[in-house]
C-alpha positions in Angstrom: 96.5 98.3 80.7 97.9 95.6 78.5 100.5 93.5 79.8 100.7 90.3 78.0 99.7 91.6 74.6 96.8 93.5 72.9 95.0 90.2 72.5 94.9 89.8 76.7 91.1 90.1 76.8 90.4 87.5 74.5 92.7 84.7 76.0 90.6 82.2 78.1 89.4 84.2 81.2 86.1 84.3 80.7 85.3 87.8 82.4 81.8 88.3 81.5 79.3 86.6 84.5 77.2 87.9 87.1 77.2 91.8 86.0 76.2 91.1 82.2 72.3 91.7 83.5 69.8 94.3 81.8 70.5 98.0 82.7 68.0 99.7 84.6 66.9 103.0 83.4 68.1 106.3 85.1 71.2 104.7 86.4 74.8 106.3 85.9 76.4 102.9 85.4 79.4 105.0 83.3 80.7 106.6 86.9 80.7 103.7 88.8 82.8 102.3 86.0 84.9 104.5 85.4 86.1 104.7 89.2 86.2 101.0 89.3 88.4 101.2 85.9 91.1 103.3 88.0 91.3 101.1 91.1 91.9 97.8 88.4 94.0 99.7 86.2 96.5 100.4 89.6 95.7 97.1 90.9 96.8 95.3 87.4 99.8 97.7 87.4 100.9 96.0 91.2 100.2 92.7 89.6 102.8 93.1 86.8 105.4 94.8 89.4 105.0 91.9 91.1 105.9 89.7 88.0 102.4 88.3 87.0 101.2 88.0 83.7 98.2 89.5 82.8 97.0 86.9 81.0 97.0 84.7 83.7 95.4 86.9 86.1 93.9 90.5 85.9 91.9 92.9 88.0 88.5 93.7 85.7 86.2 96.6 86.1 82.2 96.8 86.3 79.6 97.5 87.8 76.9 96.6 90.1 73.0 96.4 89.5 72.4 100.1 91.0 75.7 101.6 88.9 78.4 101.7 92.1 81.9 100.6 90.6 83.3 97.1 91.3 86.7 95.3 90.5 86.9 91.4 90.2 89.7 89.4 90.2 90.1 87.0 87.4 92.3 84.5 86.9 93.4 81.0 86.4 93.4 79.0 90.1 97.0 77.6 90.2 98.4 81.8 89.5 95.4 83.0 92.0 96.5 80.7 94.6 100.0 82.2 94.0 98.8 85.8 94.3 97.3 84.8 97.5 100.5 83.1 98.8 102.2 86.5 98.3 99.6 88.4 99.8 99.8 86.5 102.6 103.4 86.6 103.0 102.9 90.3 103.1 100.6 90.3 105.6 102.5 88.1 107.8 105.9 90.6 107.2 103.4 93.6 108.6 102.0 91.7 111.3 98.3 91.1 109.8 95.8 88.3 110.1 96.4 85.6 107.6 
């Protein structure tokens, strides 16, 4: 997943945080991964259907400390706060909590 350019993981959002810990031994940290890789890969596909750059905000695999799969949002507040709007509005269209 690309998007904005081959240079969109070096462009400001900082990505690397709470997950960049020691590994512990005996762990399959490469499952979890990959599984969270698929769920941001489809998620950052939605995001540029829905006209966002991926630059400005992205959905990032990793992992946790005992190797199950996560996916963080990242992004820069002003285009967050926008994805949220549009969430919302969906959720009001279907009849869901805001």
């Amino acid at each position: 997943m690309t998007g904005a350019g081959e240079d969109w993981l070096s462009d400001g959002l900082d990505v690397v945080g709470a997950d960049s810990g020691l590994w512990v031994p005996g762990v399959d940290y490469v499952a979890g991964w990959r599984r969270a890789g698929e769920a941001a890969d489809r998620l950052n596909r939605a995001l540029l259907g829905a006209g966002f750059e991926l630059s400005e905000v992205r959905a990032v695999a990793s992992t946790n400390e005992c190797g199950r799969g996560v996916v963080r949002v990242a992004g820069w507040p002003d285009v967050v706060d926008r994805l949220a709007r549009c969430l919302e509005s969906v959720a009001d269209d279907e009849g869901g909590a805001s």
